[in-house]
C-alpha positions in Angstrom: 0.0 0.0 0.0 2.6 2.2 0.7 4.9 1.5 -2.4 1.4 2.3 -4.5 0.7 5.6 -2.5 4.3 7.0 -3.5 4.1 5.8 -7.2 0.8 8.1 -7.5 2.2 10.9 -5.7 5.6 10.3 -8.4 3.1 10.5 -10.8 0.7 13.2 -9.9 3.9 15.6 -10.7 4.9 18.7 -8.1 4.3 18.4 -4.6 2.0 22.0 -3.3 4.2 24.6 -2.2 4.3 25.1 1.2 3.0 28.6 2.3 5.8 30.6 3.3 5.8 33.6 6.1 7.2 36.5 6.0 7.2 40.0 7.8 5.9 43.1 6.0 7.8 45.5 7.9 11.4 43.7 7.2 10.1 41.4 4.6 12.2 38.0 6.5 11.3 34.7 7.1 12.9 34.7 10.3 9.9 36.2 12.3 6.8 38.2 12.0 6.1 41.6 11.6 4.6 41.6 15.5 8.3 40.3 16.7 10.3 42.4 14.3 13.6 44.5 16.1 14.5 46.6 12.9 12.6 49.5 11.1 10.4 49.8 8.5 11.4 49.2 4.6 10.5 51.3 2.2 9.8 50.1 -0.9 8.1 52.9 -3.0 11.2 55.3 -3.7 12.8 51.9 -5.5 9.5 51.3 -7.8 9.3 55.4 -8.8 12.7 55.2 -9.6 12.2 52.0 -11.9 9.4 53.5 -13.4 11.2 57.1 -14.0 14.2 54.9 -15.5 11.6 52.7 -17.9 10.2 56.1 -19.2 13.4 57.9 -19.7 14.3 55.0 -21.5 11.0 54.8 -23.7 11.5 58.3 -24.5 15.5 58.2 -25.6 14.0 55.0 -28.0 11.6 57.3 -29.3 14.1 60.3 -30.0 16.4 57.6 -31.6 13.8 56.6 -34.0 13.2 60.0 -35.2 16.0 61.6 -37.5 16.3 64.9 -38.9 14.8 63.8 -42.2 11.7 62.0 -41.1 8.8 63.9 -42.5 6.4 65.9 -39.9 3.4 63.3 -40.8 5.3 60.1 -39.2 6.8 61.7 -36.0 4.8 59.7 -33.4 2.7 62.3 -31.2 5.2 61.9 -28.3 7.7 64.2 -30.2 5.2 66.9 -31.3 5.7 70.2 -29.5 3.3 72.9 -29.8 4.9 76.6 -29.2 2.7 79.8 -28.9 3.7 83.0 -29.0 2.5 85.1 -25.9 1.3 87.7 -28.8 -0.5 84.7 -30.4 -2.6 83.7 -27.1 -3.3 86.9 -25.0 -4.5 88.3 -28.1 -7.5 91.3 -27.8 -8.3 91.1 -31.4 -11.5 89.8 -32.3 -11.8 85.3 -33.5 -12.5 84.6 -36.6 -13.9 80.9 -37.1 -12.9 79.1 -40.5 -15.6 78.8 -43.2 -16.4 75.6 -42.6 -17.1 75.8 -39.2 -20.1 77.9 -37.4 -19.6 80.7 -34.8 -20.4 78.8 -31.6 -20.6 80.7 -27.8 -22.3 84.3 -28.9 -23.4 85.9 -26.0 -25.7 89.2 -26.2 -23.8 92.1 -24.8 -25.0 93.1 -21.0 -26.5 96.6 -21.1 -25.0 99.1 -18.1 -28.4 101.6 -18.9 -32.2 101.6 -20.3 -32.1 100.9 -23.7 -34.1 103.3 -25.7 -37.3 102.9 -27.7 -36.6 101.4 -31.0 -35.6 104.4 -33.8 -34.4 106.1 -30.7 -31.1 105.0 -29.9 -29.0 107.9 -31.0 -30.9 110.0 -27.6 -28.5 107.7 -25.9 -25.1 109.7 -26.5 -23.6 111.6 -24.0 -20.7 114.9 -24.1 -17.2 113.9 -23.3 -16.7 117.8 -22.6 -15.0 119.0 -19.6 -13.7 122.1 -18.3 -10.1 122.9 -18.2 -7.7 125.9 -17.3 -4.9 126.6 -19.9 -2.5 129.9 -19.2 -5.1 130.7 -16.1 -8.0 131.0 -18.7 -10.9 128.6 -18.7 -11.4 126.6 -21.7 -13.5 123.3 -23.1 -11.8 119.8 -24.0 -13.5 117.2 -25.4 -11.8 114.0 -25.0 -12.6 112.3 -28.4 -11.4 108.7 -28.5 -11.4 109.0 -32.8 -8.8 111.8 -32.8 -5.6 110.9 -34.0 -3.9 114.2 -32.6 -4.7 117.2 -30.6 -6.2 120.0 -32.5 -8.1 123.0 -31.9 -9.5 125.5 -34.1 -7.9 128.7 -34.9 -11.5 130.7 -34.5 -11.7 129.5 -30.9 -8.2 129.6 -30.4 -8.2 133.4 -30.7 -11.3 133.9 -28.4 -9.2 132.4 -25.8 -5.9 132.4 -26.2 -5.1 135.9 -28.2 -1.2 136.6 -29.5 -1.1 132.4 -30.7 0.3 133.2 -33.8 3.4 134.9 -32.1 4.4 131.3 -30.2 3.3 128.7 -33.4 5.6 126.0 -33.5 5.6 124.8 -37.6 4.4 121.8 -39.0 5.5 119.8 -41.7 4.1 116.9 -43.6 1.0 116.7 -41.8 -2.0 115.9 -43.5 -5.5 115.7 -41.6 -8.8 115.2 -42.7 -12.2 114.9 -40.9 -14.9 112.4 -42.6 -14.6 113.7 -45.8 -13.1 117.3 -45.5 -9.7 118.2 -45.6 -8.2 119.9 -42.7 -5.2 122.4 -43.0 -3.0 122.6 -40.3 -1.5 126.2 -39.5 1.3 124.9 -36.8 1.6 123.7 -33.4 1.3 125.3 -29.8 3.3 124.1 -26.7 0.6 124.4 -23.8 -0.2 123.1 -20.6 -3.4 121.8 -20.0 -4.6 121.8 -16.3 -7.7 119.3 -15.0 -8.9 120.9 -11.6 -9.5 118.3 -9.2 -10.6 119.0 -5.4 -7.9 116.7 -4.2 -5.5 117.9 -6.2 -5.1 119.5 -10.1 -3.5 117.3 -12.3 -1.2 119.6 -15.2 -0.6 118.1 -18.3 1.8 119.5 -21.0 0.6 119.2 -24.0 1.1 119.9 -28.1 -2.2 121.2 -29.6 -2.0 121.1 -33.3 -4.1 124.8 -34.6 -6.3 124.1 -37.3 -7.1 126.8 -40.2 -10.6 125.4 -40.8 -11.8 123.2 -37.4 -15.1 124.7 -36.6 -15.5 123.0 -33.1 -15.9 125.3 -30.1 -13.8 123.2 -27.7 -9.9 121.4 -28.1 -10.0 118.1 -29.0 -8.0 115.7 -26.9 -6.7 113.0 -29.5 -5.5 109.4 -28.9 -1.8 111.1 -29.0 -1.8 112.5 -25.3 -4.8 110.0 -23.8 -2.3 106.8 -24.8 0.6 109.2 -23.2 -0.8 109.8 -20.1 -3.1 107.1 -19.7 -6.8 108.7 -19.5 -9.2 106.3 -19.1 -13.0 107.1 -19.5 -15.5 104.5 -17.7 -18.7 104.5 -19.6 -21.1 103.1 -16.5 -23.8 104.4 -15.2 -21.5 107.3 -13.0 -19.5 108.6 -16.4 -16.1 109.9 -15.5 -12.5 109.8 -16.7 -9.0 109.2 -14.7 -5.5 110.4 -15.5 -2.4 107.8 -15.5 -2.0 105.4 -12.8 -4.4 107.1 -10.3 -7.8 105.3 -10.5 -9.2 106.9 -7.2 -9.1 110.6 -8.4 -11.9 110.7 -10.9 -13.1 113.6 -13.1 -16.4 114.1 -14.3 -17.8 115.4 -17.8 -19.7 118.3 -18.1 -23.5 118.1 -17.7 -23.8 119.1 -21.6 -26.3 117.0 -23.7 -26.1 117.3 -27.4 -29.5 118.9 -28.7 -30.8 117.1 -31.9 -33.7 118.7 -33.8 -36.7 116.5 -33.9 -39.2 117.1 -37.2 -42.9 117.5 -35.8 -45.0 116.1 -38.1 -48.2 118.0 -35.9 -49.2 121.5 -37.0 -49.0 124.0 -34.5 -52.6 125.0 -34.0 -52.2 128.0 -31.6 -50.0 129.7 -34.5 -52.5 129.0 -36.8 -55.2 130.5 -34.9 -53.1 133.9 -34.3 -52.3 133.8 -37.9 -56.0 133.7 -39.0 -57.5 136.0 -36.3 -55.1 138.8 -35.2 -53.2 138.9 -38.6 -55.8 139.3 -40.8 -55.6 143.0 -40.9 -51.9 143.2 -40.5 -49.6 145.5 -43.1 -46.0 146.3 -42.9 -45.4 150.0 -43.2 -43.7 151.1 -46.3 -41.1 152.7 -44.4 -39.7 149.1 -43.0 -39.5 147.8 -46.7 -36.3 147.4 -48.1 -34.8 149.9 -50.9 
């Protein structure tokens, strides 16, 4: 019996492996990790370095397999690099989908003020006029964001500022226009400009260009000095401008609405009833009458 017991145990092929003990902490199979004198192994700094070694090798495979003279449409997508431009990304100017694709993510802009009726959204403007000081005499400045330069006509130049022809700067190769007009420029007038603020005027020295036909009543601040010095104008519901870095001081506009002429379709009737009933029996003397 026993000779047939070992013959099938020959024949049945390995023996089980015995289960074998070890400690966690120490990883022998001297004792357990409840008995165990020495201090804890650890085992995770050897398996990130293996890894970090296995894909520093991956890569330098990779980087062998590409050569200067493998096309761009078989590098594998490991190798691509994508580089951008800081001008490229922070961009301000406005996307542009291609023609195959439609614009996606339109939002309607958020309105700071009542929108008008409808056919009566040019009420909504309002004066970017303000009142200045230049040589101790009180002036007008519109800041106008479409100006290229500062200009001012000569008319309104010489209401306020007589004896500018004797301290004109000239002007060469400067040609201005406004819409469709031309605009002739006479020379240029080193001024200051001073804002009047209760905490404190701000001066700001300025080149005002004179114009021989400008018909406005006021100087017109262009983009020249405004990108120099920084003026800001804040459009909310509380319209005011700052100067350079100094957000807190804030100047206001003037309170100067620009008056449109509305076309009354109505007949006035209490003109029409003077008209018919008091002067009926008018005449203009002969005397009034012109030669």
């Amino acid at each position: 019996m026993e000779s047939k017991m070992v013959a099938k145990i020959s024949r049945g092929g390995k023996r089980p492996e015995r289960l074998v003990l070890k400690c966690h902490k120490c990883g022998s199979t001297s004792n357990l990790a409840n008995a165990c004198t020495k201090k804890t192994k650890i085992n995770e700094v050897q398996v990130i370095e293996e890894v970090q070694c296995t894909e520093e090798k991956e890569e330098s495979d990779l980087d062998s397999e590409v050569s200067e003279d493998t096309p761009v449409e078989d590098y594998p997508i490991e190798n691509i690099t994508a580089f951008f431009e800081v001008t490229e990304v922070h961009t301000h100017l406005p996307k542009y989908s291609e023609d195959c694709h439609n614009l996606i993510n339109i939002q309607d802009a958020r309105m700071c003020k009542t929108k008008p009726a409808r056919g009566k959204g040019y009420t909504a403007g309002a004066s970017c006029i303000t009142s200045i000081l230049m040589n101790d005499i009180e002036a007008k400045v519109n800041s106008n964001t479409g100006a290229f330069f500062t200009c001012v006509g000569k008319d309104y130049f010489q209401a306020i500022l007589p004896g500018w022809k004797n301290h004109l700067l000239p002007i060469v190769g400067v040609k201005a226009s406004s819409t469709s007009n031309n605009m002739y420029p006479l020379g240029i007038l080193d001024t200051n400009l001073v804002f009047p603020h209760p905490a404190g005027n701000i001066r700001m020295k300025t080149e005002i260009v004179v114009m021989d036909n400008c018909t406005s009543h006021h100087i017109i601040a262009g983009n020249d000095y405004l990108n120099i010095h920084g003026i800001d104008i804040d459009n909310h519901k509380d319209r005011y401008f700052t100067i350079g870095e100094n957000k807190r001081q804030k100047f206001a506009f003037s309170n100067m609405t620009k008056q449109i002429s509305i076309v009354s379709s109505k007949k006035d009737t209490y003109k029409e009833e003077f008209v018919a009933n008091q002067l009926v029996e008018a005449q203009i003397n002969p005397a009034l009458s012109p030669k």
